[in-house]
C-alpha positions in Angstrom: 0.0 0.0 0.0 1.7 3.2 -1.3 1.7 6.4 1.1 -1.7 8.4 -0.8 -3.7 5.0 -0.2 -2.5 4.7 3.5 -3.7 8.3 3.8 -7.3 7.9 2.8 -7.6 4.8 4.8 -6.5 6.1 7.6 -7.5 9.7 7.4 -11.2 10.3 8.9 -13.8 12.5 7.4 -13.9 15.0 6.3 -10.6 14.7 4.2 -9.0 17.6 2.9 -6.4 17.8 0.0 -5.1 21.7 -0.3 -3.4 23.3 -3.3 -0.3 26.1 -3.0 1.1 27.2 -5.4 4.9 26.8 -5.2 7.1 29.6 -4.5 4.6 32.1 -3.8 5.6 34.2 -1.7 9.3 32.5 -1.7 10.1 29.0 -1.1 10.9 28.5 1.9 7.6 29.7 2.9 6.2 26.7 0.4 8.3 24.2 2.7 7.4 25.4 6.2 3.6 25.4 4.6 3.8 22.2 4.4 5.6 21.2 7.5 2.6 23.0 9.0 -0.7 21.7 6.9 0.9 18.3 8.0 0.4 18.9 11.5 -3.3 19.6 10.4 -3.4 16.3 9.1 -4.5 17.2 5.4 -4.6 14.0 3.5 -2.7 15.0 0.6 -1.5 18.8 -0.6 -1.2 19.5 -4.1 1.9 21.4 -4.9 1.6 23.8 -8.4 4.2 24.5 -10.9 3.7 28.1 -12.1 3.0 28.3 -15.2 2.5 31.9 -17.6 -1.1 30.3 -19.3 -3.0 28.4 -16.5 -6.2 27.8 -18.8 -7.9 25.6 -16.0 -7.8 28.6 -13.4 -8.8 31.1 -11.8 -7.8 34.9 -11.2 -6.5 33.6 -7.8 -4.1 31.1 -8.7 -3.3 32.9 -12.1 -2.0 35.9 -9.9 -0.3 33.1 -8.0 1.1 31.9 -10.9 2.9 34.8 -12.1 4.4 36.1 -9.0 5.9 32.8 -8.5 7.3 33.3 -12.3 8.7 36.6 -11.3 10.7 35.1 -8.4 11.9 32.4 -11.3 10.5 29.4 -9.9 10.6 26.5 -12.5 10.1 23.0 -12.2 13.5 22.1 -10.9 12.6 24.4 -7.9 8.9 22.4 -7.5 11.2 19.4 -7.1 13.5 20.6 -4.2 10.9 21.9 -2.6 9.3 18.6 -2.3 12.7 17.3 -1.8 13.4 19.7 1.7 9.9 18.9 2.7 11.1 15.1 3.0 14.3 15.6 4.1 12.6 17.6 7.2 10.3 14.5 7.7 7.2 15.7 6.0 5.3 12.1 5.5 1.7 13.9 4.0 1.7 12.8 0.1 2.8 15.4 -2.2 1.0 15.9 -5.6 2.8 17.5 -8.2 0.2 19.2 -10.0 1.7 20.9 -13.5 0.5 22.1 -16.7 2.0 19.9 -19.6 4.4 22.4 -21.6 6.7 23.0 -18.4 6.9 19.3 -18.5 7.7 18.8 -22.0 10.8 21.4 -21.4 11.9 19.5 -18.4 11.5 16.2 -20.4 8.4 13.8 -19.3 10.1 10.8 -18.6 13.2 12.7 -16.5 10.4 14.5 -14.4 8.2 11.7 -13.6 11.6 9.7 -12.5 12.8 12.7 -10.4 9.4 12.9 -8.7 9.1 9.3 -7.7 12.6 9.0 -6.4 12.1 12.8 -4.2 8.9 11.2 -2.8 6.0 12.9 -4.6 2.9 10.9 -4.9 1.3 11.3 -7.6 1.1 13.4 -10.8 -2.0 15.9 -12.3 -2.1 17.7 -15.7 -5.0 19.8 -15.6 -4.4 20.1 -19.5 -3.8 16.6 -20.6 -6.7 15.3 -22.2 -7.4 11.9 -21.4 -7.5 10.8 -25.0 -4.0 11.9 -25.6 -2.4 10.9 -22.0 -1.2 7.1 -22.2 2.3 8.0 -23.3 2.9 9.9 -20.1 0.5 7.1 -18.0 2.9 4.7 -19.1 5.9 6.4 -18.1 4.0 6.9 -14.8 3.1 3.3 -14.0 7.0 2.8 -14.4 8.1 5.0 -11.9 4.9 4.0 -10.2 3.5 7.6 -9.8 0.3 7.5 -10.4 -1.5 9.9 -12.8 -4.7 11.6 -11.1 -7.3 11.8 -14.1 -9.8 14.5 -14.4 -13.6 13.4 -14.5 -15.9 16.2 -15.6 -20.0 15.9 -15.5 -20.0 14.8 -19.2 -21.1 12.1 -20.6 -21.6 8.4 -18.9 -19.4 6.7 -21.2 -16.5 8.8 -21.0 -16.7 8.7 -16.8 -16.2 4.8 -17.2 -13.4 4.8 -19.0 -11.5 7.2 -17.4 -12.8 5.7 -14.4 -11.4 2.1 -15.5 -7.2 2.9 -15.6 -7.3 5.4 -13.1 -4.5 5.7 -10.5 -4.3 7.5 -6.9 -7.5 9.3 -6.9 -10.0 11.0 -9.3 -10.2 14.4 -9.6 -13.8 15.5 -9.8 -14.7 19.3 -11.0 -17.2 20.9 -9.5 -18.7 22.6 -12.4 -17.1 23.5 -15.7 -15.1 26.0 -16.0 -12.0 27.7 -14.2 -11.1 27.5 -10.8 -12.0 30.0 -8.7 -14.1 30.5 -5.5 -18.1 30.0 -5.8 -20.9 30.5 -3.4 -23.1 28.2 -4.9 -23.3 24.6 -6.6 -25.3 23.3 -8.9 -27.4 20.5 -7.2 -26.9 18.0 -10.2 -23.1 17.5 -8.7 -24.6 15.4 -6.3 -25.6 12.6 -9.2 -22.8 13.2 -10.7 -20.2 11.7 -7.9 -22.9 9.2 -6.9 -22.1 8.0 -10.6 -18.3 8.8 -10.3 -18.3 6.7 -7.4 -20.0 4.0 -8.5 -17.6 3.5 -11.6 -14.7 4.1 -9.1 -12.7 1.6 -7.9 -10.3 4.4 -6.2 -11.3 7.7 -4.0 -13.0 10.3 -5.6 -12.0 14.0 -4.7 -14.0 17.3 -5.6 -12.1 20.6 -6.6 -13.2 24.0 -8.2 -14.5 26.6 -6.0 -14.2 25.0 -2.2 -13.7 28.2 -0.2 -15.7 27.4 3.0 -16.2 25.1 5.6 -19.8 24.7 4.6 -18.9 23.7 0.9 -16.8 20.7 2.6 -19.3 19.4 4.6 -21.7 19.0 2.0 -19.4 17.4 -0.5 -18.2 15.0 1.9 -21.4 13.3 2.0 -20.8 12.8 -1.8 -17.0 12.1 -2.3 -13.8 10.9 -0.1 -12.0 14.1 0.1 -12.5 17.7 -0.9 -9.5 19.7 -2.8 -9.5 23.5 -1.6 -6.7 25.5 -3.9 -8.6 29.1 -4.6 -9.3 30.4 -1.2 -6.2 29.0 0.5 -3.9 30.7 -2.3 -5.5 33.8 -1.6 -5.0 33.7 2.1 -1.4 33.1 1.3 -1.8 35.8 -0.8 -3.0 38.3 1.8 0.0 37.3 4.2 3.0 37.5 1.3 5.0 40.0 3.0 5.0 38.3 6.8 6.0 35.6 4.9 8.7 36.5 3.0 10.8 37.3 6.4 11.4 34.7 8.7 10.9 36.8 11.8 7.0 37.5 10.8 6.9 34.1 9.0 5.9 31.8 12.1 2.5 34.4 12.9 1.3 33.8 9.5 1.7 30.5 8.5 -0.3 29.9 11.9 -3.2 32.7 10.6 -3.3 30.3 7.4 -3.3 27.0 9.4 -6.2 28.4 11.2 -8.2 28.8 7.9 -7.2 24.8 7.2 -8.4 24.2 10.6 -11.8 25.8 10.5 -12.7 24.1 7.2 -12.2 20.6 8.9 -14.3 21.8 12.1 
């Protein structure tokens, strides 16, 4: 049993999987952030690769995004950063979670082989269709790193077979569209992770606009764990310059950690 599967097992309800985006505000803020979501006992933490055209989000995370470009951040760094996490005993699984052209300039095969020997747990490319993924699934399943699909409320046919190969977890979105914080679901999500999860033979997590501990109650009735990356970001966001210095640093990673917190209440 790998270390993501150990993790839902042994996590209780309701599970929660954040996203950061890496090197934003520096990072060595990214690694104590997730010295300290650990300590929360989040289930997994999805760790972003900055990227300059983040189609799949938000205005949050694209801000995100670029301020971690303009401190030079590449995938390299992503890597060390998961790196230092484990070297300072950080056991939570680490998803690397990367658009595909920063990939393809790092070189698909050499990434997915550094990433399973640092000690990242699985792999998501929000911009990978499935239809076109196998070459990079296979070069997963050899450095057994699984690649976290995507499942959308399409059609019922297409749910199954992504559904049949899938590896880690799948990815449920909320609603189409970008990332980005909502106030309100559509009530046909619920059918559709009743149907994800019967097709499932892994956990099912839901993403896209989780900003509030309300949202993660009511998906957990639906799905195993509930990915929050918009509204975390942004409290990150709000806290860039404590941050940034070590002497402030401590007081706001705990101001974050006490968002985390209240959403698992």
């Amino acid at each position: 049993m790998n270390r993501l599967q150990m993790a839902f097992e042994h996590n209780q309800p309701p599970r929660l999987i954040p996203f950061i985006m890496t090197g934003d505000p520096c990072l060595e803020a990214t690694v104590d952030l997730l010295l300290e979501l650990e300590k929360v006992g989040v289930t997994a933490i999805e760790l972003g690769v900055p990227f300059s055209d983040p189609t799949a989000d938000g205005p949050v995370i694209q801000a995100a995004s670029e301020r971690a470009l303009g401190q030079g951040v590449t995938c390299h760094d992503v890597l060390q950063v998961g790196k230092m996490a484990r070297q300072k005993g950080c056991k939570t699984p680490l998803i690397l979670f990367s658009y595909l052209n920063p990939l393809l300039q790092y070189g698909l095969e050499k990434i997915v082989q550094e990433a399973s020997e640092i000690g990242f747990d699985g792999l998501i490319v929000p911009d990978l269709p499935y239809e076109e993924s196998e070459t990079l699934n296979q070069q997963c399943k050899q450095y057994h790193l699984p690649l976290i699909r995507f499942v959308a409320p399409t059609s019922k046919q297409r749910m199954k077979k992504i559904a049949h190969d899938a590896q880690g977890f799948l990815y449920c979105i909320s609603s189409l569209g970008t990332t980005g914080v909502r106030q309100a679901f559509d009530r046909r999500v619920e059918t559709f992770l009743q149907e994800v999860k019967e097709l499932s033979k892994i956990p099912i997590a839901i993403g896209f606009g989780i900003s509030k501990r309300e949202h993660v109650d009511y998906f957990s009735q639906f799905a195993d764990a509930v990915i929050v990356g918009s509204a975390l970001v942004k409290k990150i966001e709000e806290r860039s310059e404590k941050l940034v210095h070590p002497a402030s640093r401590p007081s706001a990673l705990q101001e974050i950690i006490t968002f985390v917190k209240e959403l698992r209440k």
